[in-house]
N, C-alpha and C positions, 0 to 999 in steps of 0.2 A: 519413754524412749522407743518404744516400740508402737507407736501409734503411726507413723509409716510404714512402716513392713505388715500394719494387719490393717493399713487402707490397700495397702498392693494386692494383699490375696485378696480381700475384697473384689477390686476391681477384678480379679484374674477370674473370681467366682460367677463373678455377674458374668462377664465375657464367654463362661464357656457353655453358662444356661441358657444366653442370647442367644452363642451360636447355635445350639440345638434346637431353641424354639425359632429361631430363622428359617432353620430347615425346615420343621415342620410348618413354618408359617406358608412356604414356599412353595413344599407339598402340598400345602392345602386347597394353594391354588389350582390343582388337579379339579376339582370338584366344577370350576369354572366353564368345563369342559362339558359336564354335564347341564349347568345352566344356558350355556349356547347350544346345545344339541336342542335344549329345550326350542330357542329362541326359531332357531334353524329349520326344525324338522314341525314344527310344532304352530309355531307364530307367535305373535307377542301377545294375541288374548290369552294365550293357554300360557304363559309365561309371566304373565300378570295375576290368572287366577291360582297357580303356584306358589309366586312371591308372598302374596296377601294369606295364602292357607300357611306356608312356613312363617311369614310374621308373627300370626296368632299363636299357632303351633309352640314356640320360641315362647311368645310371652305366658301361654298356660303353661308352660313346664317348670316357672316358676313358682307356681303355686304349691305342685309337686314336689320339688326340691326345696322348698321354700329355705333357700340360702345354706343348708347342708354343703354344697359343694366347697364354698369360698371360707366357709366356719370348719371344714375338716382340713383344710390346707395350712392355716392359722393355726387350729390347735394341736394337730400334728406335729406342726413343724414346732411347735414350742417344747412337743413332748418329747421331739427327735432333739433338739439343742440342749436337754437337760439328761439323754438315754434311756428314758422309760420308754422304749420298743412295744412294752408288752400291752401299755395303755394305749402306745398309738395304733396296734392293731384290732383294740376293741372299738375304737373309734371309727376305723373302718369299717366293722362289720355292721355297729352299729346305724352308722349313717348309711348302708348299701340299703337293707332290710327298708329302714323310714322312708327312705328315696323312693326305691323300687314301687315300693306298696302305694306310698299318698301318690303317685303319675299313674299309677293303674286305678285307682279313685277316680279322680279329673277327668282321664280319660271320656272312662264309662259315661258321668256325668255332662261330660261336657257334649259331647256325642249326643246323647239323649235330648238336649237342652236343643244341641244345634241344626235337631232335628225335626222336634216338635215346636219350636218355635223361629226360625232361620228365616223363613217369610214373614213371618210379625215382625222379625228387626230391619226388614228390608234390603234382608240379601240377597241374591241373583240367583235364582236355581246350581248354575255351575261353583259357586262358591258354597252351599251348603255340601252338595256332592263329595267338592274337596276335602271341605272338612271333617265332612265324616270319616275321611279313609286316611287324612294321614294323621288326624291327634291320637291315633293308636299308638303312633313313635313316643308318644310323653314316657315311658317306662322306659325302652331303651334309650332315650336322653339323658334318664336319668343316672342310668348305670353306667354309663360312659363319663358322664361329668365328674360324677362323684368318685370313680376310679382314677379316673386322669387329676384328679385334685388332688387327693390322695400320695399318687406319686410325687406330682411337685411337693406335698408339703414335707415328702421325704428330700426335695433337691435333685428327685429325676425326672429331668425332661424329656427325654426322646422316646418314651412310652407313649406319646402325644403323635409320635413322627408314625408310629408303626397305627394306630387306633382309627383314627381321624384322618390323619392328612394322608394314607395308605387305604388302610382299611373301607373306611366310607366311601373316599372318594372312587376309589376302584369298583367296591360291589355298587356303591351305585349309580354309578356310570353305564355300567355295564348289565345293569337289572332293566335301566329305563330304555335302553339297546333291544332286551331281549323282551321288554313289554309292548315295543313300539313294533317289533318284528311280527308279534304276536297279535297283532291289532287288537289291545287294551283297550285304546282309546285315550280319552283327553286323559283318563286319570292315572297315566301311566308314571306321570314325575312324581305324585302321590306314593304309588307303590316304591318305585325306583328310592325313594327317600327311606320308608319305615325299613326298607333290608340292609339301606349303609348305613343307619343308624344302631339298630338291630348288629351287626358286624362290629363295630367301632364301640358297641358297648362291653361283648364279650372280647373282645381283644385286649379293652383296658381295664377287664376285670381280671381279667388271666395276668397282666402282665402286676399288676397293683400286687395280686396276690403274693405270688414270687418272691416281694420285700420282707414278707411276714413267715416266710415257710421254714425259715432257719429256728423260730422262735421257740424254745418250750413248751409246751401246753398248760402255761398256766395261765388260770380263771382266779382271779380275786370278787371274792362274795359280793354279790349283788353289783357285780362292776359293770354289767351291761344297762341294768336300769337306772344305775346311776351317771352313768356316762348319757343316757339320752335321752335325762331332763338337762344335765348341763350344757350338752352340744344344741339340745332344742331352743334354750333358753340363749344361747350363745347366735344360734341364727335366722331366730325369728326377724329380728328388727334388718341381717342381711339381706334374707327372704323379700322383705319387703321393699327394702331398698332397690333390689333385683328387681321384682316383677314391675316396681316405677320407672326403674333403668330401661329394659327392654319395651316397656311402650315408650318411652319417651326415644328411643333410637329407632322405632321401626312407627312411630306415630303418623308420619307422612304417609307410605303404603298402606297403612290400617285405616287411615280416614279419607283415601283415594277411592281403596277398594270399600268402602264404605258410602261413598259420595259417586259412586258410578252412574253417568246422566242426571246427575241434579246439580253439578259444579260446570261453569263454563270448560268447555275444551277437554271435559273426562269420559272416556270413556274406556271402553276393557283393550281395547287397540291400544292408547296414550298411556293407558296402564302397563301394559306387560312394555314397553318403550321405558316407561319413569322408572321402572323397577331393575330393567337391564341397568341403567344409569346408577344408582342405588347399589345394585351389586357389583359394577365396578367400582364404585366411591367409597363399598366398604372396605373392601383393600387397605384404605390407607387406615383403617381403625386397628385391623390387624400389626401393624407397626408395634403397637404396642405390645400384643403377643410376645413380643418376640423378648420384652423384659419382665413384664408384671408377671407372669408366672414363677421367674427364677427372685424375683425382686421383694414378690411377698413374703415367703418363706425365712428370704434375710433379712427383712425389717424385721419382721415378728419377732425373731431368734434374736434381734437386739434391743428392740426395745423388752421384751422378757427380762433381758440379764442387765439391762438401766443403760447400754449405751446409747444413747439418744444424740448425742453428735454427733458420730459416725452413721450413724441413720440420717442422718440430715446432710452428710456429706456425701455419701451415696445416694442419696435424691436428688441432688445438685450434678452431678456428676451423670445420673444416667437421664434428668431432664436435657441438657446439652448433646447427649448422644443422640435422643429423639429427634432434636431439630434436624440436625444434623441430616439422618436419613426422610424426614418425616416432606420439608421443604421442597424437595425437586420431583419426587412423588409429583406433589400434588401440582406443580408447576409444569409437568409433564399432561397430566389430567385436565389442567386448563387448557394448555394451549392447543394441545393435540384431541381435541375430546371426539372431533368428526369420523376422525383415521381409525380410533380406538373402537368405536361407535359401530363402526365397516364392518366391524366383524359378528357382528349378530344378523348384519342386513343392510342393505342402503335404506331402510323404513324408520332405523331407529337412528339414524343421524339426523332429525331432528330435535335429538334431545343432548345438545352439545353443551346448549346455553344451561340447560338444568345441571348439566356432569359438573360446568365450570364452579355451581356457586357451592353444591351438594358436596364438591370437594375438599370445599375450605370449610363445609362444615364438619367432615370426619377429620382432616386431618388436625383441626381446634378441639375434638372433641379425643382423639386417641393422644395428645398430648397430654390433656389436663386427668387423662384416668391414673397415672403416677399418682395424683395427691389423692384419688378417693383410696388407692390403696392405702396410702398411709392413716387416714383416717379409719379405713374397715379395722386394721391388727389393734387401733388403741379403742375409738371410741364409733361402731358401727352407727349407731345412733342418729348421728352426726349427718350419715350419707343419708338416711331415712329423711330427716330434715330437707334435707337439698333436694332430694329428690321430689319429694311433696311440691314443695317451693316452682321447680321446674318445671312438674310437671304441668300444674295448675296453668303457670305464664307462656310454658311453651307448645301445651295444646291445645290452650285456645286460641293461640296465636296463629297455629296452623291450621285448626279449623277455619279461622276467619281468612285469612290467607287464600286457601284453598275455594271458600266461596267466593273469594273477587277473583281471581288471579287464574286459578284451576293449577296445573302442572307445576308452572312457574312459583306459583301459592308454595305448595307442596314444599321445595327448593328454601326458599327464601325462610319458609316458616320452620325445619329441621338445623337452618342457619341460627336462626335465635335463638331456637332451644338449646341448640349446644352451648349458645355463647352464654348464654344466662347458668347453664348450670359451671360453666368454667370459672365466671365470676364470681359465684357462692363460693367454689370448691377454692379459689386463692383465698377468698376473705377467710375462710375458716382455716385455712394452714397458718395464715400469716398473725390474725388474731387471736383464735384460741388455742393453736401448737405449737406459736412463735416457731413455725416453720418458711423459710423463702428460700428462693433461688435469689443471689444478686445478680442484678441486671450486667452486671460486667462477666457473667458465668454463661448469660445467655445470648450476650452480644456478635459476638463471633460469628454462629449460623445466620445469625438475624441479618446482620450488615452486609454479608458475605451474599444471600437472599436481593435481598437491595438493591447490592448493584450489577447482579446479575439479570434482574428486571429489567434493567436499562437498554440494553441491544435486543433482548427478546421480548419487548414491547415493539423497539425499533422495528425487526424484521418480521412481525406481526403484522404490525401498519401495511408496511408496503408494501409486502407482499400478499400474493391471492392465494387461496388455496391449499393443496396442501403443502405444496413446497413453502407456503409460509407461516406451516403450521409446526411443518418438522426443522425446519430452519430456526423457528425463535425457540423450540424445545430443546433443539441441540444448539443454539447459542446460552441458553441459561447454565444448562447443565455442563458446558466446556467452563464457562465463567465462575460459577458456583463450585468447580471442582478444585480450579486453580485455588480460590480462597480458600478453602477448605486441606489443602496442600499446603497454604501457606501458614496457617494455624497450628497446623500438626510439627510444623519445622520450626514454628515461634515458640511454643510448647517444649518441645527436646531443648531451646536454648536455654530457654528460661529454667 
């Protein structure tokens, strides 16, 4: 009897960690500020040689972290829905120590490696440079991640709003201000990066703390070394899955900046341009931010205690929300991609036609991260799989790509990879979790989508410019808004 009244909190739960990670999603986009300052002040070589250094940057830090972040939110949160407090703050200490330590490993390592041999792999002088100066940040990434994981897997999000979308975005904004003032030089986004990262780590270690400071001071015998073979053992196969994740999303920029002057049409100009592009089109991945933090925490806590239907009704439920906002995003990114483009430069609105296709690949690729979450709480393993799978089809695919095609390679070749790993991640919900959305669950945005295409193709066509670029964006989104109005009132009747 009571299976509506505990979907309604549900729903109300999801809704108030959305809205928080909204915000913070929103704030984060502050940091954009800093990437256009890059673009602005700087130009799109030094803005290409950035992108490429934080791609790599990103993807060594999960070797680091090797999946501790996403494995203490999980087990956290399972220890928080049962009230053992005192184990979930060992697990934080635990996981902070492993973190911290294995990214100042890498670091060192990778520095040395990128050093003494960076012209043997046939990197560009300006790219080893980079690298050497910001994979320093691997340690404070880590204590940032790991802390803000932490709190979601308590159920607080806006420790995320104050760290990150606050914290970083501001000191490093404001660092690469005061490096550029300073005549740094090219490697000023470098530095600018390791101090709001550096920021955004103690802020979400200060605030993680706070959760823990009411607690006792009780130690149960050998519970820290026990806890960090389990937690280790718990996120090795995450770990892994991570660091196939992040190349397979930043694999395009990694084998651009990799392929500089040996792919038609590449060079460190067409680079720092792909990569503006790139980082407007990650935006629409962030979408998902705004559930999967508050979203992991409640699958775990239910599949934990055997509700497995109510997990599945809430994935059905927050998959429809996603279209929802995820569709005119990206229908705005198409059509408008020139106008959006303006504002790095009139140099990078050549890269319109790349924005259009790289859009549809995030926003295919921040929908379908709902099911790897649900896969990470039961069976991590699973994602390891997919990831392997994907990686192998979708970077060779952009390597090849990238050697016919160049730029446009790049685009098209980030579009398969997503699409292939999407279509793993359904066959394994629907086959091995007897997990689905019904098609009648996801109709609504879909159709709604549809036929709002229909007049903002029309006034695409006919019109030049940009009046008929802001004309078919705000004819979709008038159209799409009505349907969407209309849904929400067919809904209350029903």
């Amino acid at each position: 009897m009571d299976v509506p009244e505990r979907a309604d909190e549900t729903g109300a739960e999801l809704k108030r960690g959305a809205f928080l990670n909204t915000i913070g999603m929103v704030t984060a986009n502050f940091r954009s500020v800093f990437i256009i300052l890059i673009g602005r002040l700087l130009g799109p070589v030094s803005l290409g040689i950035f992108s490429v250094a934080w791609a790599t940057t990103e993807l060594f830090s999960k070797i680091g972290i090797v999946g501790l972040d996403d494995a203490s939110t999980t087990l956290i949160a399972r220890a928080n829905a049962v009230g053992d407090l005192v184990r979930a703050r060992t697990l934080f200490r635990v996981a902070v120590i492993l973190g911290v330590a294995q990214s100042a490993v890498v670091a060192a390592l990778s520095i040395f490696v990128i050093r003494r041999f960076g012209n043997d792999l046939g990197l560009k002088p300006e790219m080893v440079s980079a690298l050497a100066v910001i994979l320093w940040a691997l340690p404070a990434i880590a204590l940032y991640r790991i802390s803000t994981a932490v709190s979601r897997g308590m159920k607080v999000m806006q420790h995320d709003i104050y760290s990150r979308s606050l914290g970083d975005s501001t000191v490093t904004t404001l660092a690469f201000l005061i490096a550029y003032a300073i005549s740094v030089g090219e490697l000023a986004p470098e530095y600018a990066a390791i101090f709001g990262m550096t920021a955004a780590g103690f802020i979400g270690f200060a605030f993680a703390s706070k959760l823990f400071q009411n607690l006792p001071k009780e130690r149960r015998p050998g519970s820290h070394r026990a806890e960090a073979g389990r937690l280790l053992a718990y996120a090795l196969p995450i770990g892994a899955d991570q660091f196939l994740n992040v190349f397979i999303w930043r694999v395009d920029v990694i084998l651009l900046g990799w392929l500089v002057g040996r792919a038609p049409g590449v060079t460190l100009t067409t680079l720092g341009i792909y990569s503006a592009v790139v980082g407007i089109a990650y935006g629409l991945r962030r979408v998902s931010q705004a559930f999967i933090p508050i979203f992991a925490p409640v699958v775990a806590g239910m599949t934990a205690t055997g509700e497995h239907k109510r997990a599945i009704d809430t994935y059905a439920r927050l998959a429809r929300w996603m279209l929802w906002i995820l569709l005119p995003f990206a229908a705005v990114l198409i059509f408008s991609g020139d106008i959006i483009l303006l504002v790095f430069g009139p140099a990078f609105q050549q890269g319109s036609a790349w924005l259009a296709i790289v859009a549809i690949a995030w926003a295919a690729n921040s929908f379908i991260n709902l099911g790897e979450t649900v896969i990470m709480v039961q069976r991590p393993g699973l994602n390891l799989l997919n990831s392997l799978i994907t990686c192998a089809i979708g970077g060779s695919a952009t390597f090849c790509l990238i050697l016919r095609f160049g730029n446009l390679g790049a685009a098209f070749g980030i579009l398969t990879t997503c699409l292939v790993q999407g279509l793993i991640r359904n066959v394994i919900l629907r086959f091995v979790f007897r997990w689905h959305s019904p098609l009648s669950n996801l109709a609504p945005p879909v159709l709604a989508a549809l036929i709002a295409l229909v007049p903002a193709l029309a006034c695409r066509v006919l019109l030049n410019g940009i009046v008929g670029q802001m004309t078919a964006s705000a004819a979709f989104l008038i159209i799409f808004a009505i349907g969407w109005r209309y849904h929400r009132l067919r809904s209350k009747v029903e």
